[in-house]
Structures are given as structure tokens and as C-alpha cells.
C-alpha positions as CSV (number, residue, x, y, z in Angstrom):
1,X,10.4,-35.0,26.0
2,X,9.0,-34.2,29.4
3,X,11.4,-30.8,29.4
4,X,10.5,-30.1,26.0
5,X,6.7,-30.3,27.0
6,X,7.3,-28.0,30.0
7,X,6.5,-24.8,27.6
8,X,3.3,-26.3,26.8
9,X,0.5,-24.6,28.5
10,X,-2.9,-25.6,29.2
11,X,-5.2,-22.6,29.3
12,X,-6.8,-21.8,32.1
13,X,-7.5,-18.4,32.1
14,X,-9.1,-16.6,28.7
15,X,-8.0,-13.1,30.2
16,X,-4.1,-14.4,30.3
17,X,-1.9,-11.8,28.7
18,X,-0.1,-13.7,26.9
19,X,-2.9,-14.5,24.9
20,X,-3.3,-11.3,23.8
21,X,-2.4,-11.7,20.5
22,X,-5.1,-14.6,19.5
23,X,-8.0,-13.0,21.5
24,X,-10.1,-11.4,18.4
25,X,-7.6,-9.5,16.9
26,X,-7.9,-8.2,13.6
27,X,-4.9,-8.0,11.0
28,X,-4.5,-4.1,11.3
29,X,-4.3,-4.4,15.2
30,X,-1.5,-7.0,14.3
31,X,0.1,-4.9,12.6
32,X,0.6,-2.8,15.5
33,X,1.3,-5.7,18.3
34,X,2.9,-4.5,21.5
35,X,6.1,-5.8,22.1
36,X,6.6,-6.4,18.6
37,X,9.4,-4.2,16.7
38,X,7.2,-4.7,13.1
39,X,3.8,-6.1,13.8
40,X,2.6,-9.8,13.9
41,X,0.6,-12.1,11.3
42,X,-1.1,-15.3,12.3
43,X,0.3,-18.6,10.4
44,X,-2.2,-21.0,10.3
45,X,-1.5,-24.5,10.4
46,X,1.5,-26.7,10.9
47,X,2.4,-26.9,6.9
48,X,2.4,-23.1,7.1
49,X,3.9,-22.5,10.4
50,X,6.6,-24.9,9.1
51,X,6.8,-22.4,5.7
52,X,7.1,-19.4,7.6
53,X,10.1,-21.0,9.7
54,X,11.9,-22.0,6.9
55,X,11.6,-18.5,5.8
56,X,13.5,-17.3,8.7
57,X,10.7,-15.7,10.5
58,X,10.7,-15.7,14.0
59,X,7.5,-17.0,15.9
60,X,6.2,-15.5,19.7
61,X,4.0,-18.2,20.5
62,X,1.6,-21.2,18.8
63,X,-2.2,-21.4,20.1
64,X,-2.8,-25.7,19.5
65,X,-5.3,-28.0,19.8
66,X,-4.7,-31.3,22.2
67,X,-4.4,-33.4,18.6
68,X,-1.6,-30.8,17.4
69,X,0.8,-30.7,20.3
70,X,3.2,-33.0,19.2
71,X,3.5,-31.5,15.6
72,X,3.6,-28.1,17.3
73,X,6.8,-29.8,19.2
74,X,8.3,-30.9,16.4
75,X,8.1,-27.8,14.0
76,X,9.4,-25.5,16.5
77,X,12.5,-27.9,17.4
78,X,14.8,-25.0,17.5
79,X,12.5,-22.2,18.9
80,X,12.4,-24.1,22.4
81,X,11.4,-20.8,24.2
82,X,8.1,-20.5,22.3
83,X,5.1,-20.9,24.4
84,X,2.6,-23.5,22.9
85,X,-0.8,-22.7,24.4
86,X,-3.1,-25.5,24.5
87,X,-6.8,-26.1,24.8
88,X,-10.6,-27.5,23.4
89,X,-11.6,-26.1,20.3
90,X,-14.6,-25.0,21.9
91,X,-12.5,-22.5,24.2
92,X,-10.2,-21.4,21.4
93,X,-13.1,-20.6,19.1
94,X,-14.5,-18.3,21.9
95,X,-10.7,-16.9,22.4
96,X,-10.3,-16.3,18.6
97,X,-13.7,-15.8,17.4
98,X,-12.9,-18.5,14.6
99,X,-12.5,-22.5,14.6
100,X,-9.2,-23.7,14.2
101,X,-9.9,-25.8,11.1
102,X,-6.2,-26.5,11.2
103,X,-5.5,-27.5,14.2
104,X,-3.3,-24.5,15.2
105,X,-2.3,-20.8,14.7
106,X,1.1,-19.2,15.6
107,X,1.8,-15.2,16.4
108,X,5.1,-14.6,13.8
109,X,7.0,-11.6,14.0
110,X,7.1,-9.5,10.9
111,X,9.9,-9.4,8.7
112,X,11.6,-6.0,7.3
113,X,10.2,-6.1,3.8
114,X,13.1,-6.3,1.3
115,X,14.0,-3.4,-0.2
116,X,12.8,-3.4,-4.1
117,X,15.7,-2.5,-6.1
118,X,17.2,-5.6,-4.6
119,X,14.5,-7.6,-5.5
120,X,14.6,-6.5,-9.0
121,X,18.3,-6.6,-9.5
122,X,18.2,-11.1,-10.3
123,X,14.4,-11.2,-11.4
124,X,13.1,-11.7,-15.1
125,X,9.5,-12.2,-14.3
126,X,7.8,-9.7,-11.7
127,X,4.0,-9.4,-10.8
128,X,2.9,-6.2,-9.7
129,X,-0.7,-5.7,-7.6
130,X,-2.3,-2.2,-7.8
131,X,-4.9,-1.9,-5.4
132,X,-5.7,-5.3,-5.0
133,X,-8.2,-5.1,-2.4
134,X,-9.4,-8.7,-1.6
135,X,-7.0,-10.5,0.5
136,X,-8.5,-13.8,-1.0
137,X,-7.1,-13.2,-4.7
138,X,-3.8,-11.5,-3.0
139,X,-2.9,-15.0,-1.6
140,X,-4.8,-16.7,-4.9
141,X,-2.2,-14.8,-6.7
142,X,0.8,-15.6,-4.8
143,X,-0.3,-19.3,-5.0
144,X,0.0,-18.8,-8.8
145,X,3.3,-17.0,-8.5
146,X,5.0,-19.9,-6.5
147,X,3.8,-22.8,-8.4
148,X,3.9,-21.0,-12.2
149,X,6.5,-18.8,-11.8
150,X,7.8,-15.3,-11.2
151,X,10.7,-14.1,-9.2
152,X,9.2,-11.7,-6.9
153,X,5.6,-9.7,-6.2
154,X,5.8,-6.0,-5.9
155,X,2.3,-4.2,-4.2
156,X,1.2,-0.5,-4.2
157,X,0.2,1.6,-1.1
158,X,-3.8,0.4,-1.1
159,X,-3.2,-3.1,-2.0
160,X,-4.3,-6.1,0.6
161,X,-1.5,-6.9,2.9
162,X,-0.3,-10.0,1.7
163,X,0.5,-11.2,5.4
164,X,-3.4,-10.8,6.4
165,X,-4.4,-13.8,7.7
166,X,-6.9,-14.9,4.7
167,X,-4.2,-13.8,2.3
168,X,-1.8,-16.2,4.3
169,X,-4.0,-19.1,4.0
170,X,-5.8,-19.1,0.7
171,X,-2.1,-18.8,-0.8
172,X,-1.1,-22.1,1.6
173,X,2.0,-20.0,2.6
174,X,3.5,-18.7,-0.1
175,X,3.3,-15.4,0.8
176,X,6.2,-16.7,3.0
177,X,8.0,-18.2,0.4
178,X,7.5,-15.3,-2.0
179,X,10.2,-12.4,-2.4
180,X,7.9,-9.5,-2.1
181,X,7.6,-5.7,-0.7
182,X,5.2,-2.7,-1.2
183,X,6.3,0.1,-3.4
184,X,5.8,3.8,-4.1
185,X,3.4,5.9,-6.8
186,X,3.6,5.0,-10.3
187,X,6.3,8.0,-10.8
188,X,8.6,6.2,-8.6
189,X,7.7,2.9,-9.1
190,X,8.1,3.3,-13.6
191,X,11.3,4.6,-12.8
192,X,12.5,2.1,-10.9
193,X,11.0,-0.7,-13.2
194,X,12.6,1.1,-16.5
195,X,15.8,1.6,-14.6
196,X,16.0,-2.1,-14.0
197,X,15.6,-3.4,-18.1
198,X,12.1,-4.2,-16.9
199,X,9.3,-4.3,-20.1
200,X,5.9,-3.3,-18.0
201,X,3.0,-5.1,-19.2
202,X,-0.6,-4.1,-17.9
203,X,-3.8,-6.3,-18.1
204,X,-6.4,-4.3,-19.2
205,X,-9.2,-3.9,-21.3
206,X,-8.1,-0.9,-23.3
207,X,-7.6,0.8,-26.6
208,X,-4.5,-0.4,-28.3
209,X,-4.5,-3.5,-26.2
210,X,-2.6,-6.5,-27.7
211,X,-3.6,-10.5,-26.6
212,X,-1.4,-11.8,-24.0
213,X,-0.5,-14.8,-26.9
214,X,0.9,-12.3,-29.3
215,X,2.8,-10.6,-26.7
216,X,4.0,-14.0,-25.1
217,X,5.1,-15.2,-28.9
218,X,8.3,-13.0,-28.6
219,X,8.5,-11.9,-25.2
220,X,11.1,-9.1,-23.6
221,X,13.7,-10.4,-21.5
222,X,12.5,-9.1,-18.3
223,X,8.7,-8.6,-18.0
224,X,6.8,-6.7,-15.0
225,X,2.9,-7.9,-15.3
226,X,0.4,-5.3,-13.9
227,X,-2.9,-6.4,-12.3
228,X,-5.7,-3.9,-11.1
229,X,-8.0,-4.1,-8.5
230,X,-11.4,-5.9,-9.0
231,X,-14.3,-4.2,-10.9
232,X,-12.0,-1.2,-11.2
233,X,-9.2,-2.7,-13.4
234,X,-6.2,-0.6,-13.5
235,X,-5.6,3.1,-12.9
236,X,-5.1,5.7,-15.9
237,X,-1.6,5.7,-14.1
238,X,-0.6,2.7,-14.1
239,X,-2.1,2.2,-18.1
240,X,-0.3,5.6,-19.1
241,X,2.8,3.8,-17.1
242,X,3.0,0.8,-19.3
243,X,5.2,0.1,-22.0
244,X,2.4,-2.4,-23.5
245,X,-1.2,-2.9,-22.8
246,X,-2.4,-6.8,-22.8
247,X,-5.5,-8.6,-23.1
248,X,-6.7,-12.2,-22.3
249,X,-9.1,-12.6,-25.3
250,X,-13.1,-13.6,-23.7
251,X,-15.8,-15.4,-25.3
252,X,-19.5,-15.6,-24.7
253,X,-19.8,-12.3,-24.0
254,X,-17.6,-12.3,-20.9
255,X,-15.2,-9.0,-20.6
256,X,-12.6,-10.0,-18.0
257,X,-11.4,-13.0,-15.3
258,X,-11.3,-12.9,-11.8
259,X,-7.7,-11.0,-11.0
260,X,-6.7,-14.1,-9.5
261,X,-7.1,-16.1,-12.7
262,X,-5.9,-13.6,-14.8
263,X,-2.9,-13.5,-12.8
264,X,-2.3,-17.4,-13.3
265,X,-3.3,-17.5,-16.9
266,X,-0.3,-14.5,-17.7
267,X,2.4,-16.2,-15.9
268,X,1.6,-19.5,-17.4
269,X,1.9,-17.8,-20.8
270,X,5.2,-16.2,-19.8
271,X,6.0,-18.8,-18.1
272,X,10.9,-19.1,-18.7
273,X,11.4,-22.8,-19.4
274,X,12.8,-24.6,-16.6
């Protein structure tokens, strides 16, 4: 134990180098990390640390509270060169900018995302995010995806990056379960959907729009669900894109659901048993 605990590191010094990648850092500077090959993300807390490991990703160092330590130890077993930097919360607040309500954060490397056509070739259920902006209802979304159901999550240029830190969290990790990439325009991205035997079904409120239980009564095969951006819904592209238009019938004068909920309530209804 005592040579295990040799890579742990009190912290002395706020200006160390090394803590570089905790010390206010937004998500598009981590995406751009030096030293890193494909960015960074932040993995908060040991259940999602332990998600992200198990997911093959590769960490560069954990930031821990005194009370974590051990668990910190224990999760990154077979990482032994990974620094664990340790301190109050009161310094690591002023380090981060944020309290570590979860005792500790880790600096991941990013993946390669996997390539799409791949990712389509075994799925029957696929969620696709236009322009989902909030990274709050991207990892609300791919909480629903890992518990409900669907085989992988494909996101457009000007979506929220799922690894963002918020999206990371709010989704408890999935993200890092997930199979997921971003994709091309919706002339590339309709042709690779069609090419796969994939039925593309957008939410929307629009003419011709059928409710998602008539649609789920007889359901095609393999079915891509399309979900727009907040307030804006989906693009005239993605609409014109669609093989069928669906609606989640509202009462009391309401016109839509969050994304997030929508997102849940669809893949519940479409749901393969099993």
C-alpha cells in the first residue's frame, strides 16, 4: 500500500503544471489539451471514473479529496502511473472554480469516436440529436438511451458535446457507456441512414404528423428517432429528410416536452422486448 500511495500527491503549489488541466478550464479548452493526441473531458466522481475505465478510456491524472483517496486507489488499480492529486476542498474549489460535490474529478483522454457506418451496421434502435444545444438534456438523453434502450446515439455538427462535463454528469456516465459519434449534413447523414434499412422518424410538431402510438403499433424493423434543438424543434432538413413525421399527443394546451423527455417517452414506446 505504501508504494501504491507514493503517486499520491498533496498539493502544495496551485501554479504546479501538472494541474493544468483542473485549473478553470472550460470544455472547449479541453478539447484542445496539450499533450493530449484528442482532447480531454473531466469524469466526475468515482462511479463515473470507474464507467469511463471500464470503457477503455485512458485517464492522465485524478484531482481527490482526503475522504476519496482510497477509492481513487482502488479504481485505478491497473493505471498505477496515474498521479492522484490531493487536497481540502476549499483549495480545489479555488483550483477548479467549482466544489467537488463528488469527491473527485479525473482528466480522461479522449477516445477516436467510432466511425458511424459501423455503428449502424448491428443497431435497430438509433437516436439522433440535431442541434441539441444544452449539454444538460444531451446527458438527460443519453441517461434515457442506456436505461430504455437504443443501440447507439448519432449527433450533428452544432450539437452539445456529449463529453462536456455537465453532459457527463447529468447522464451519470453513460455517455461513456453509450456507442456514439457526430455525423455529417442531412445529405450525407439520410444517405447513410437509408443505406443502412434504417426507417427515420422525426419528432415534430408538423403537418402530416402521425402520434408516436400509431407509429409504435407496427413499428419498422430498424428505426432512427430525430430530436431538434430546444424552442427551435427540428430543421426543414431534417423534416424534409424523414421518412415519417411523429407526434407525442399534448393536453392542456401544452405544444411540446422538454427534448429530454421527449427523448425518453419515444424510446420507451419503441422500446424491442428484452
Amino acid at each position: 500500500m505504501t508504494a501504491t500511495r507514493d503517486r499520491v500527491v498533496p498539493i502544495t503549489d496551485l501554479g504546479d503544471p501538472r494541474l493544468a488541466d483542473y485549473a478553470h478550464q472550460t470544455d472547449v479548452a479541453l478539447r484542445k489539451a496539450r499533450g493530449s493526441e484528442h482532447g480531454l473531458y473531466l469524469a466526475e466522481s468515482v462511479l463515473v471514473l470507474r464507467r469511463a475505465l471500464a470503457a477503455g478510456h485512458v485517464p492522465r491524472s485524478v484531482l481527490a479529496l482526503g475522504n476519496t483517496v482510497d477509492e481513487a486507489l482502488d479504481a485505478l488499480a491497473d493505471h498505477p502511473d496515474v498521479p492522484i492529486f490531493v487536497g481540502p476542498g476549499e483549495l480545489l474549489a479555488e483550483l477548479t472554480g467549482y466544489i467537488l460535490h463528488r469527491g473527485l474529478i479525473a482528466a480522461m483522454n479522449r477516445p477516436v469516436l467510432p466511425d458511424a457506418a459501423a455503428l449502424l451496421a448491428g443497431a435497430r434502435r438509433v437516436v439522433v440529436l440535431e442541434n441539441v444545444a444544452d449539454p444538460t438534456n444531451v446527458g438527460a438523453i443519453f441517461r434515457s438511451v442506456g436505461s430504455i434502450g437504443a443501440d447507439a446515439v448519432l449527433v450533428t455538427p452544432r450539437c452539445s458535446d456529449p463529453f462536456y462535463r455537465r453532459a457527463i454528469r447529468v447522464s451519470m456516465g453513460t455517455v461513456l457507456q453509450v456507442p456514439w459519434t457526430r455525423v455529417g449534413d442531412w445529405d450525407e447523414l439520410s444517405r447513410m441512414l437509408s443505406g443502412a434499412g434504417f426507417h427515420t422518424a422525426a419528432l415534430a410538431l408538423a403537418p402530416g404528423a402521425i402520434p408516436l402510438a400509431e407509429f409504435a403499433a407496427a413499428p419498422p424493423e430498424r428505426v432512427a428517432m430525430v430530436l431538434g434543438a430546444e424552442g427551435d424543434g427540428l430543421t426543414p432538413e431534417a423534416i424534409a429528410a424523414a421518412d415519417t413525421v411523429v407526434t407525442i399527443p399534448m393536453r392542456h394546451g401544452i405544444d411540446s416536452l422538454n427534448v429530454a423527455a421527449a427523448s425518453a417517452v419515444a424510446m420507451w414506446a419503441l422500446a424491442l422486448p428484452g
